[in-house]
C-alpha positions in Angstrom: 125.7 70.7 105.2 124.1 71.3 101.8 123.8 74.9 100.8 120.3 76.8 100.5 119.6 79.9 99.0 115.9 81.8 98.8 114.6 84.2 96.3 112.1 86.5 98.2 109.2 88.3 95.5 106.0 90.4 96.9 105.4 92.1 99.5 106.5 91.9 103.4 104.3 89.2 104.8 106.5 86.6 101.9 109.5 88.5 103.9 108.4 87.3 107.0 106.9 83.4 105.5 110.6 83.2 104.5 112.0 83.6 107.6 109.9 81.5 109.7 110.4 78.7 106.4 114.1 79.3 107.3 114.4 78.3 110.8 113.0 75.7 110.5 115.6 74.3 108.3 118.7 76.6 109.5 120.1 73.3 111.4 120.3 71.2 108.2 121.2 73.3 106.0 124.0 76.3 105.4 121.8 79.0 104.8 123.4 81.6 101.6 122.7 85.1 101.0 120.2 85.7 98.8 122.9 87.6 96.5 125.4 84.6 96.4 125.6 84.2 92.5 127.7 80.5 93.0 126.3 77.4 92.6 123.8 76.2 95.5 122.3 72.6 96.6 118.6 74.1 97.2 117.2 77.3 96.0 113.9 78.2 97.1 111.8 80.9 95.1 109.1 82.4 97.5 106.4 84.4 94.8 103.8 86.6 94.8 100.5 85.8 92.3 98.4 89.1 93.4 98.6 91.3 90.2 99.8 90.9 86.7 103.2 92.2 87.0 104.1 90.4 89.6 102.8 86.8 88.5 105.0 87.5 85.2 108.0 88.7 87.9 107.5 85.2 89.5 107.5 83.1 86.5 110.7 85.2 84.4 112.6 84.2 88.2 111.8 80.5 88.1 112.8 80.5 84.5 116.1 82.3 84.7 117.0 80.0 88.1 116.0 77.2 85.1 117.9 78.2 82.1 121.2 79.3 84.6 121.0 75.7 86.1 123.7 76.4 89.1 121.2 75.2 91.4 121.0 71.6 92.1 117.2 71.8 93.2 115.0 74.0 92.6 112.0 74.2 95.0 109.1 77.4 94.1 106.8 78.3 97.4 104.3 81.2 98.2 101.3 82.6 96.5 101.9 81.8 93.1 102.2 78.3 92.7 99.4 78.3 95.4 97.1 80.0 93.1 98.0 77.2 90.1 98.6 74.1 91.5 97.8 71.8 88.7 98.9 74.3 86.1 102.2 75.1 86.9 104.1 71.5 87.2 103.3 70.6 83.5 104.3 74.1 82.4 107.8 74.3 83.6 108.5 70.4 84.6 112.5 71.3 85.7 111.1 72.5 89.0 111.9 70.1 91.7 108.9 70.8 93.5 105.7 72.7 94.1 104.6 74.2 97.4 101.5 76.6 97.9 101.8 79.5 100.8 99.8 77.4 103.1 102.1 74.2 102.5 105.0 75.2 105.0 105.1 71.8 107.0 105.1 69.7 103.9 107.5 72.3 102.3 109.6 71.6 105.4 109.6 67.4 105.3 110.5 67.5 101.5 113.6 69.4 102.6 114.6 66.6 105.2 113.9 67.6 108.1 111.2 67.7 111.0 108.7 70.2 111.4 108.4 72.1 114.6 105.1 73.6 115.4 107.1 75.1 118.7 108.8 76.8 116.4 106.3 78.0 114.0 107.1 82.1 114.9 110.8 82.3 115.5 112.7 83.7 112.5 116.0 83.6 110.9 116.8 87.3 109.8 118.2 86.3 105.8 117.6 89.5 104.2 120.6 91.6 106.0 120.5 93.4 109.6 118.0 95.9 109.6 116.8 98.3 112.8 113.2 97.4 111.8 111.6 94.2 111.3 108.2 93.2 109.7 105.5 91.5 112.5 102.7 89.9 110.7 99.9 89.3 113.1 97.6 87.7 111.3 97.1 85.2 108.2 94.6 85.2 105.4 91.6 87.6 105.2 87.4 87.2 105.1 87.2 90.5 102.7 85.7 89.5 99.7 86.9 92.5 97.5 85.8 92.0 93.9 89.3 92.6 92.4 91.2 90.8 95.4 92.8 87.2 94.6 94.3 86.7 98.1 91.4 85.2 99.8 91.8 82.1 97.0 95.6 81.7 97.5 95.8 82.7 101.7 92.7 81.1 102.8 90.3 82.7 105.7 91.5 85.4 108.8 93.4 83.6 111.4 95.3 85.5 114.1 98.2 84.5 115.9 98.2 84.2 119.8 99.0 87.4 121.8 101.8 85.7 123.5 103.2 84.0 120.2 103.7 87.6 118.7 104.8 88.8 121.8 107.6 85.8 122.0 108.9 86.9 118.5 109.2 90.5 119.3 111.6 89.9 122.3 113.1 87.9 120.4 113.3 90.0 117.3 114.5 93.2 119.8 117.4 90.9 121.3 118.8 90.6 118.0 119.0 94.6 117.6 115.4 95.1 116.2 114.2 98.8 117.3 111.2 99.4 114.6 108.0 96.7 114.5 106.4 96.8 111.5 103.0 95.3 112.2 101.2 93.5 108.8 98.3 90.9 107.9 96.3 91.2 104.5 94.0 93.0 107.4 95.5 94.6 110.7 92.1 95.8 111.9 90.5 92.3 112.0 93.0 90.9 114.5 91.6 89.4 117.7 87.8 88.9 116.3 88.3 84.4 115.6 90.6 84.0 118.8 89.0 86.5 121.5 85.7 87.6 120.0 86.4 91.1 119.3 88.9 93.1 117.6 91.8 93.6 120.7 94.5 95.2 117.7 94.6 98.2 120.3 95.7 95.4 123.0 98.3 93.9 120.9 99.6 96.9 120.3 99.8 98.1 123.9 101.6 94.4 124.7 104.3 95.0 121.9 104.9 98.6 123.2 106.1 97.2 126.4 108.7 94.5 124.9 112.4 96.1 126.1 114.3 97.7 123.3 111.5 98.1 120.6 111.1 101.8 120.4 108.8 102.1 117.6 106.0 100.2 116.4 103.7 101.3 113.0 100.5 99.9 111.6 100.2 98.8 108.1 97.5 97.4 106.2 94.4 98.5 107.7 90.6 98.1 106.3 88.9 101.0 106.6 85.4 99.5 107.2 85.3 99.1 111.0 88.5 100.2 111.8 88.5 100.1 115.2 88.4 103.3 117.1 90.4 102.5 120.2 93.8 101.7 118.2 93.4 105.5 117.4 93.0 106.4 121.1 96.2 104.7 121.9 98.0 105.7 119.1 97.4 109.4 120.5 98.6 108.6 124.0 101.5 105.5 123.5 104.7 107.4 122.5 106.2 103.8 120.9 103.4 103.9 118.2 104.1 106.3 115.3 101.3 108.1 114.2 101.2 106.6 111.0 98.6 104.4 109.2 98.2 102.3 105.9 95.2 102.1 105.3 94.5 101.2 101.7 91.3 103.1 100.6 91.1 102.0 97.1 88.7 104.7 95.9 86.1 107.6 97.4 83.0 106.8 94.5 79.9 105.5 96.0 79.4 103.6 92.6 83.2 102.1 92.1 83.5 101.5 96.1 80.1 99.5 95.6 81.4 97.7 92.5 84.5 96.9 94.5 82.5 95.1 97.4 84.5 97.6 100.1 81.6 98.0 102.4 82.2 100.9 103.0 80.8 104.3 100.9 82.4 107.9 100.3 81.2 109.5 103.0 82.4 106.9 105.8 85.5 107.3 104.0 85.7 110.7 104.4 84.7 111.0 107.8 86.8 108.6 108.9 90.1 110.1 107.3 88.5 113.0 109.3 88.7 111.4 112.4 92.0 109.9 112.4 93.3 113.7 112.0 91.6 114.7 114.7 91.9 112.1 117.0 95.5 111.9 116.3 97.1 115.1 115.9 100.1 115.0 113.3 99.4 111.4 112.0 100.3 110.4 108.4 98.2 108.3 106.8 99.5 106.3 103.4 97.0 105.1 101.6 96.4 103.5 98.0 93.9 103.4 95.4 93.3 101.7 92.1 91.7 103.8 89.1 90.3 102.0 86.1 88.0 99.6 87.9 85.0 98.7 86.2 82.6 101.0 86.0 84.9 103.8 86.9 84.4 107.1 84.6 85.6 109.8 84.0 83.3 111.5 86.5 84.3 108.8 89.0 87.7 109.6 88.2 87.7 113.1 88.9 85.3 112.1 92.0 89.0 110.4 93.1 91.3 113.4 92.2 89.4 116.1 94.4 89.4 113.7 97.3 93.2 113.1 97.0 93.4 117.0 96.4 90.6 117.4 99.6 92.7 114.7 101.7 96.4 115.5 101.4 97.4 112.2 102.1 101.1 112.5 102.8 101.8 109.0 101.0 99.8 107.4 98.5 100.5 104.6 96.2 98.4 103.2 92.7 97.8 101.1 90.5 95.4 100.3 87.6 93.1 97.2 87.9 93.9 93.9 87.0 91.6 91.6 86.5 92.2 88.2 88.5 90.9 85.1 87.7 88.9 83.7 90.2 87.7 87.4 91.5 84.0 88.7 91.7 84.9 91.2 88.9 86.7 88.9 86.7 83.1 86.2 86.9 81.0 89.2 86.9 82.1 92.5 85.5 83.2 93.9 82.6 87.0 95.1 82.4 85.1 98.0 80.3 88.2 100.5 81.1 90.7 100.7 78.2 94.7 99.9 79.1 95.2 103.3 77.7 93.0 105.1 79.6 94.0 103.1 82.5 97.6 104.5 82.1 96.5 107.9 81.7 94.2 108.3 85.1 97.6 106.7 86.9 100.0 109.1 85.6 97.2 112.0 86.5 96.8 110.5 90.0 100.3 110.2 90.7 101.3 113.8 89.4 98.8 114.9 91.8 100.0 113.3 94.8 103.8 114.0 94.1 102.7 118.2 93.9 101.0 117.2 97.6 104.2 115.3 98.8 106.5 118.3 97.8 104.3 120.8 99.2 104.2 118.8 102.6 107.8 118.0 102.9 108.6 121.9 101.8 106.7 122.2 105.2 109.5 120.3 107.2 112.7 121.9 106.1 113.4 123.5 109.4 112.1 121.1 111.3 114.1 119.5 114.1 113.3 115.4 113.8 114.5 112.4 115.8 115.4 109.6 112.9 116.3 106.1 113.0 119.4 105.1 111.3 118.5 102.4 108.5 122.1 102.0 106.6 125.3 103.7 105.6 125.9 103.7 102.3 128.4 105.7 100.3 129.3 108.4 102.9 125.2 108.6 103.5 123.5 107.7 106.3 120.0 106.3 105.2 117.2 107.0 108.1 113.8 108.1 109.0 111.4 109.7 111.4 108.5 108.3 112.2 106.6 109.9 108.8 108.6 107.5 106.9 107.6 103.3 106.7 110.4 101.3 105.4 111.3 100.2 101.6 108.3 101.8 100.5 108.2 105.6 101.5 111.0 108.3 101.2 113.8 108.3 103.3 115.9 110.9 105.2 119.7 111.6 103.8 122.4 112.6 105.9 126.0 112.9 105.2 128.5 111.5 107.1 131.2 113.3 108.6 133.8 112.2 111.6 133.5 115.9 113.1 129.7 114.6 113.6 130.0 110.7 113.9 133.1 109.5 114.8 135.5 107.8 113.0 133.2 104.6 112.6 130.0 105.3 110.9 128.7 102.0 110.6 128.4 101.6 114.7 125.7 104.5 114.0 123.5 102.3 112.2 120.3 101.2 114.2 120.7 104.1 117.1 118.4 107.5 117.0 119.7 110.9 116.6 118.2 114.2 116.2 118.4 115.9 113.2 117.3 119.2 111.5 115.5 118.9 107.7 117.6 121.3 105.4 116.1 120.0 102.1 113.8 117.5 100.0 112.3 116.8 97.1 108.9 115.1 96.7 110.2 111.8 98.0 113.2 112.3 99.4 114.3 114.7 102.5 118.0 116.2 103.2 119.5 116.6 106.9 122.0 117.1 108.8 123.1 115.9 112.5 122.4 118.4 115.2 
């Protein structure tokens, strides 16, 4: 067999594109991992062409795997050279080839082998064994958010079957899998092109009952028409954590108008409202983008005393980049200075880390029921259901035989009740009741 290696870059749904690409091809080719620094037949480079940064991450990765030249092909995937095609090829012609996110069957033949539609959902799991695995349920997205490239590169919303997601779970729990992760570019839209309305809440429900997955957790939801009934069964179903992503973006009438969100302050507010109340003890992680156009400094501080207001236990940001192709790259003026840009982030994210410590001060004392991520360096790295992975804090535990046993890897993926002894703003300290 000739060796294969893949680079992974972005966010989870490439995770997951890789893993379907992968067994596809895991019968024809020995499959390396992705830190094997030796020479390989085939490496792949998945990217990511959303912001900026990581379009520039994308291209410095293709042109290292160029200028180290241990790879006898070298094959580039995903959303980046989906977004430039024609451009791409004639920029850096030592690529072997050129395949957009949508092009996995053709990406497939070019390797050698026969694509198998049957197969289109199962996975090979590249990336290490993990207790938690990312479930996307759905593929492209009908927003048209004025900043938002990924309609251009993933195309419109399609879900995937009930039963196809369903298939992969069990599948996905048999190979030691305890946490879903459920993604899409929009979770909330699920259902509405196959069934005619949005069933996310049925889904849900159906993964809930798949032996040995004892967690499941949303991510990526719109806010405008979120669909009430995922937050009824999130209150009732003990498998789904009460957490939510829901990216909000801003609270200004004016900049949420700009932005094309469909949805106003208000709404906003009232619906962070009623997730609290509906669901008692949920955290909701959210993320916003300051430095949009037309966003002032009375818009700006608009944003801080709803983040101050909110108390969102996990918020990300970042300034905006304009994208070509985007309503507000054709139409609006990037009228916010990079400075001033990088001043309203670091204000915005001071402001959330004083929240974070404040509400994780709150837990010390607290008796929590953690899944075990890793061991690493006499630590055992897990979290409760408050924590998403490889993007939120995690919860620290040291190791001791007394405690664990002599053997503290066979720990890793099992549940165990701890009590919070310490934290900082990301971070929180335990130890092993």
């Amino acid at each position: 067999m000739q060796t294969l290696k893949v680079i992974t870059l972005g966010c989870s749904k490439n995770t997951v594109d890789t893993a379907h690409l992968l067994y596809q091809l895991k019968d024809s080719y020995e499959i390396l991992p992705a830190e094997n620094e030796g020479p390989v037949d085939v490496l792949l480079i998945n990217t990511c062409g959303f912001i900026g940064d990581a379009k520039q991450q994308s291209i410095d990765t293709i042109l290292e795997a160029v200028e180290e030249g241990s790879a006898g092909r070298i094959i580039v995937f995903g959303c980046l050279s989906e977004r430039y095609s024609s451009e791409l090829p004639e920029l850096i012609p030592e690529v072997d080839g050129w395949f957009g996110a949508r092009d996995l069957e053709p990406l497939v033949k070019a390797l050698g082998c026969r694509y198998r539609p049957e197969d289109a959902f199962k996975r090979v799991i590249y990336d290490g064994v993990h207790p938690y695995a990312f479930l996307k349920i759905s593929e492209g997205c009908d927003r048209r958010c004025s900043y938002c490239a990924i309609p251009l590169i993933r195309g419109p919303h399609k879900s995937v079957p009930e039963e196809a997601l369903v298939a992969e779970a069990e599948s996905l729990a048999a190979q030691g899998v305890k946490e879903l992760v459920v993604i899409a570019q929009d979770t909330t839209f699920y259902g509405l092109d196959l069934y005619g309305k949005r069933t996310l809440a049925r889904l849900l429900r159906k993964l809930s009952a798949v032996e040995g997955i004892s967690r499941i957790r949303l991510h990526y939801s719109y806010p405008q028409g979120f669909p009430e009934d995922v937050l009824d069964e999130m209150a009732v179903n003990p498998k789904i954590c009460r957490y939510i992503d829901i990216p909000l973006q801003h609270i200004s009438d004016k900049v949420l108008s700009a932005m094309h969100r469909g949805i106003d302050g208000e709404q906003t507010r009232s619906l962070v409202r009623k997730m609290r109340e509906k669901v008692p003890g949920v955290v909701l992680r959210t993320t916003m983008i300051v430095g949009h156009p037309g966003e002032g400094e009375t818009e700006f501080e608009e944003l801080l005393d709803f983040v101050r207001e909110a108390r969102f236990e996990r918020l990300g940001a970042f300034t905006y980049s304009e994208e070509e192709g985007t309503f507000g790259a054709e139409n609006l003026a990037d009228d916010v200075p990079e400075d001033v840009k990088q001043v309203r982030l670091s204000r915005l994210m001071e402001l959330q880390q004083e929240i974070s410590l404040e509400l994780n001060r709150k837990r010390v004392g607290s008796v929590e029921k953690v899944l075990v991520d890793d061991f690493s360096d006499g630590v055992f790295i897990c979290r409760s259901g408050a924590e998403s992975p490889e993007v939120d804090g995690e919860v620290l535990v040291r190791y001791c035989p007394e405690s664990f046993g002599d053997n503290p890897y066979s720990i890793v993926g099992e549940e165990i009740d701890v009590r919070i002894t310490g934290c900082d703003s990301y971070d929180l300290i335990a130890e092993k009741l």
